[in-house]
Every structure is written in structure tokens, then in C-alpha cells.
N, C-alpha and C positions, 0 to 999 in steps of 0.2 A: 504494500500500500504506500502509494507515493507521501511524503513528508513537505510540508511548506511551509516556510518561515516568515512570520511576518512582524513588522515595526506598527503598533498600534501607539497613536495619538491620544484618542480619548477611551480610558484613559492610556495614558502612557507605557505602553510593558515589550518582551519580545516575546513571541509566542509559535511555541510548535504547533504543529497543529495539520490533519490528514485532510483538512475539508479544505476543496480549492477556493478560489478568492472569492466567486459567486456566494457559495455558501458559508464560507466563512464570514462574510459583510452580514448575511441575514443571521447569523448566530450570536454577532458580536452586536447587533441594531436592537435586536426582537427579543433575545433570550432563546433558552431552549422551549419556556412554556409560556412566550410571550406575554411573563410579567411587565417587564421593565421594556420601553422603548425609547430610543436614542437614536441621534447619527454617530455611523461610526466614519474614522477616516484613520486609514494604514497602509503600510508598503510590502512591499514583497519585497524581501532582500536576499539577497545570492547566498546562498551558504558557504560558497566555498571562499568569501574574504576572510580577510583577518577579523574575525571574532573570537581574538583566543582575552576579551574581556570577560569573556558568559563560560560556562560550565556547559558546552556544546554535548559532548559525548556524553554526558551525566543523561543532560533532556532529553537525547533520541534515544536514550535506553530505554528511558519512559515513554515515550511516546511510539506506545503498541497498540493496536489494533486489542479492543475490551472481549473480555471473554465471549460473549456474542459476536465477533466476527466486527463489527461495527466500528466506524471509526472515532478516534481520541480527535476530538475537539480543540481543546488545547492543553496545553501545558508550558507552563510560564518560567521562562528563565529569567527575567528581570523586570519588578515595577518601577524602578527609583533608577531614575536620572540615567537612561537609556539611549537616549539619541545623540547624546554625547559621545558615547561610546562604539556607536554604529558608523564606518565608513559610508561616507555621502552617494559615493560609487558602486557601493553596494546596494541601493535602492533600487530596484528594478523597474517597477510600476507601481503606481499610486492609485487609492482606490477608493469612493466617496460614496458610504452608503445612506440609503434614507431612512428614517425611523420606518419606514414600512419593508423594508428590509431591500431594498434594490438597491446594486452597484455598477457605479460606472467605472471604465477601466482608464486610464491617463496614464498614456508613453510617457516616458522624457523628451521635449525639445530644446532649442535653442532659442533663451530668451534672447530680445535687443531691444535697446533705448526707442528704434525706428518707430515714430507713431506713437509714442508718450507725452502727447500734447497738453495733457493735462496739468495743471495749476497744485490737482490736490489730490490725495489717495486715501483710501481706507483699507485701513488693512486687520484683519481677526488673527490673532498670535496662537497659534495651533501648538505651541510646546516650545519649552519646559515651561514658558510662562502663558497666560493666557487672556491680557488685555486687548481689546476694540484699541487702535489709535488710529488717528487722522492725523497725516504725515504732507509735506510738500517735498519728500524725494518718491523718487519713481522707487518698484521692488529691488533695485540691483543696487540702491545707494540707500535705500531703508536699511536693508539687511547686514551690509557692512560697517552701516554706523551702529546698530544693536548689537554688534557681535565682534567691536574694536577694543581691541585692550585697552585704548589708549582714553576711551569713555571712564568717566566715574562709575557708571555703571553698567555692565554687559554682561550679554551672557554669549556662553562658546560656542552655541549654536543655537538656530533660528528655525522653525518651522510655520509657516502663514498662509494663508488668502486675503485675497484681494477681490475689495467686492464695488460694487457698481454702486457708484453715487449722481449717475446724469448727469443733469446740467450743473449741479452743486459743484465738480470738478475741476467747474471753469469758474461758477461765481457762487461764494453763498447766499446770496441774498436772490438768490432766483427762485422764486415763487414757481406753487403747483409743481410739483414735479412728480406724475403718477408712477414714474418709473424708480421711483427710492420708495417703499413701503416700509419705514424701519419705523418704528417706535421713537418719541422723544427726537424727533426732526430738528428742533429748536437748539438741541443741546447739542446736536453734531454743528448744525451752524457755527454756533458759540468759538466750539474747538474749529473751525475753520477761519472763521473771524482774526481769533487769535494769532493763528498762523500767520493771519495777514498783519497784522499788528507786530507781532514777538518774530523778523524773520532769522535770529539768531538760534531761534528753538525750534525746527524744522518739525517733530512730532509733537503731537498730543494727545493724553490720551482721555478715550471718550466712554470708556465702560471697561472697570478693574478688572472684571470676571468674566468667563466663560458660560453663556448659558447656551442649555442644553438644544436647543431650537437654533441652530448653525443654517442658513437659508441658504441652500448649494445653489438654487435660482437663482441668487446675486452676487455667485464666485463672476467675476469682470474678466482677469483671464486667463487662474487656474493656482497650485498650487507650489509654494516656493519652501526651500531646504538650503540652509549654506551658512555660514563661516566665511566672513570678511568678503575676498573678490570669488571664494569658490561655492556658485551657487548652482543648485540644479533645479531645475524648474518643468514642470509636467501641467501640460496648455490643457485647458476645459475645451471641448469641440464647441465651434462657433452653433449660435441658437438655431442655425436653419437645422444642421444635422442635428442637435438635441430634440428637436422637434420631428425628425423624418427615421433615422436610424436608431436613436436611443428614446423613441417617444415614452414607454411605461416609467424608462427612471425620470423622464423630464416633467411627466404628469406628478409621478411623486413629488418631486422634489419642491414641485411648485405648490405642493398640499400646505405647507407650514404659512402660518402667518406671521405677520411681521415683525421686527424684533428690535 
């Protein structure tokens, strides 16, 4: 029975585990007895890098096939402060499930500045930490300034999305915007406002905490991982094909309300 490893975000751990990514998204969203529902978001990472941080041979020992023939789920080689510990290179594909249990699959590409016109960004910090900020650098100058030694405060790696803010990107003070459905609209202004005021503090941030209602509808364009200049990034497919080839997860995704 094949074995796949994966880098879970929410929460944070690495995990063995027999069920491919499909069904692993709905086991780690849903529950086994769809108590508890949540998005999940995690990677598949190669087995064969340098992970001599985790207790590898220890986990696939365990991770056998249950006396009914059935496969092991998971089994957890690390909660605490993991993606540290994981080569960035080692990420394989990235995977973004909905609380209804459907997953989308995200290659790696190659991010570029090209076409970052915008003024302002939002961005949901997916690990180790996990504030909303509104920032005035683009993902590729975000990430190197939260993950710069040379900051009072950083951390050594960065995992985020980036989410769609309309026409707020270019101005805050632009009225009506049916395409930002967030909660407390006023307060993201504020933090933009600021920005435009304070431009020596390029972030701000705009909600301390993670809640559980992550709106994958308003990933902008997709999900980023990196350490100073070395960042990997895995693109969300543009809306027409979220709509034509991936329609049930896009139907999902867009069930949640706004946040």
C-alpha cells in the first residue's frame, strides 16, 4: 500500500499517511465521522529529501495497513514548529480543501513582479504565524521582509495567500465594491489608509488570528512558501477554469460567507 507524506498547515504537523491527497483533504476537512468541519491546506513533500529532522523510519514502521486490511490515515511525526524544518524543494504540490471536503491540486510555478500593479495587498499568514495583514509590497518582497534577520522581528519561514481586494488595491476609499465580501470592510480601509499615511511601515496588520472560514474564492493568485529571496509559489487556476474544469470544488469553495 503506497505511503504519502504530507506538510499540513492547519493545523501544523507532518503526516504519514496511505490515503492519496483526494482523500486525505476530505479526512483532514470532514473528520472520519464528520464531526468537526474545517479547510484544510497541505503539501505533499518528497520523501526522499533531507528529512533526517523527523524520526522517518520510526513513522513508516507504523504506518501499516490496520488489521482489516484498511488503510492508516495518519500518523504524525511532528506538531510543533515543522515547516521550518521541511526543505522548501521538497514541497511537491499544494492542496486546498473545502470544509465540504473537496481538493484542489496546485503545481509549483514561477512567480514574477510582471503585472503587480497594484498599490496594496492582503495577505492570510498560513504558518507558523497566522495574522490577516495589508501590506504595500507585492508576495516576493512581503515574504523576504517577514523572514529577514535583519527585522526586529521575523520568522525563518513564511507560508501565505493572497487574497483579492478589487478596486481597494488601487484606492481605499473606493466605494461599493461587490467583489470584496469580507467582514468589517471599514477596518481593512483603516489598515490601508494607514499604509498610505505611515509609508515607512509597509505592513499592517488587520486581524491577529486565524479563523477557521479561510475563503479559497478570494485566494487572488495562489499560495506562497519561502525564506528571504527563496520563495516557491503554487498559482490558483484563473476563474474561467475554476468554473469549467474544477466547477464542484469552485461551487464549494464559494459556499462560505464572508469573513
Amino acid at each position: 500500500m503506497d505511503r504519502y507524506l504530507y506538510l499540513s498547515l492547519i493545523p501544523e504537523a507532518l503526516i504519514l499517511s496511505h490515503l492519496p491527497p483526494d482523500k486525505f483533504g476530505r479526512y483532514t476537512a470532514t473528520g472520519s465521522k464528520r464531526q468537526i468541519e474545517g479547510p484544510a491546506v497541505f503539501f505533499l513533500v518528497d520523501p526522499t529529501a533531507d528529512l533526517s529532522a523527523f524520526r522517518m523510519a520510526e513513522a513508516a514502521a507504523r504506518c501499516q495497513p490496520h488489521p482489516d486490511g484498511s488503510p492508516r490515515r495518519s500518523v504524525y511525526l511532528a506538531i510543533y514548529d515543522v515547516l521550518r524544518r521541511v526543505p522548501l524543494q521538497a514541497l511537491q504540490k499544494a492542496y486546498l480543501t473545502t470544509p465540504a471536503g473537496l481538493t484542489l491540486e496546485l503545481s509549483p510555478g514561477a512567480w514574477t513582479a510582471a503585472g503587480q500593479g497594484e498599490a496594496y495587498f492582503l495577505y492570510q499568514e498560513l504558518g507558523p504565524v497566522y495574522p490577516r495583514v495589508a501590506s504595500a509590497l507585492n508576495p516576493a518582497d512581503f515574504c523576504a521582509r517577514v523572514t529577514s534577520p535583519q527585522e526586529l522581528i521575523s520568522l525563518p519561514v513564511l507560508a501565505f495567500i493572497d487574497l483579492k481586494l478589487g478596486g481597494l488595491a488601487y484606492e481605499p476609499e473606493r466605494k461599493n465594491e461587490p467583489e470584496v465580501p469580507y467582514q468589517h470592510i471599514e477596518h481593512i480601509r483603516e489598515c490601508l489608509r494607514r499604509l498610505t499615511r505611515q509609508t515607512d511601515h509597509p505592513t499592517k496588520i488587520v486581524n491577529r488570528g486565524l479563523r477557521p472560514d479561510i475563503l479559497f474564492s478570494m485566494v487572488r493568485s495562489g499560495l506562497f512558501v519561502g525564506a528571504g529571496d527563496d520563495l516557491r509559489y503554487f498559482p490558483i487556476p484563473r476563474e474561467e477554469e475554476l468554473e469549467t474544469t474544477h466547477y464542484l470544488w469552485w461551487h464549494s469553495a464559494q459556499a462560505l460567507k464572508g469573513y
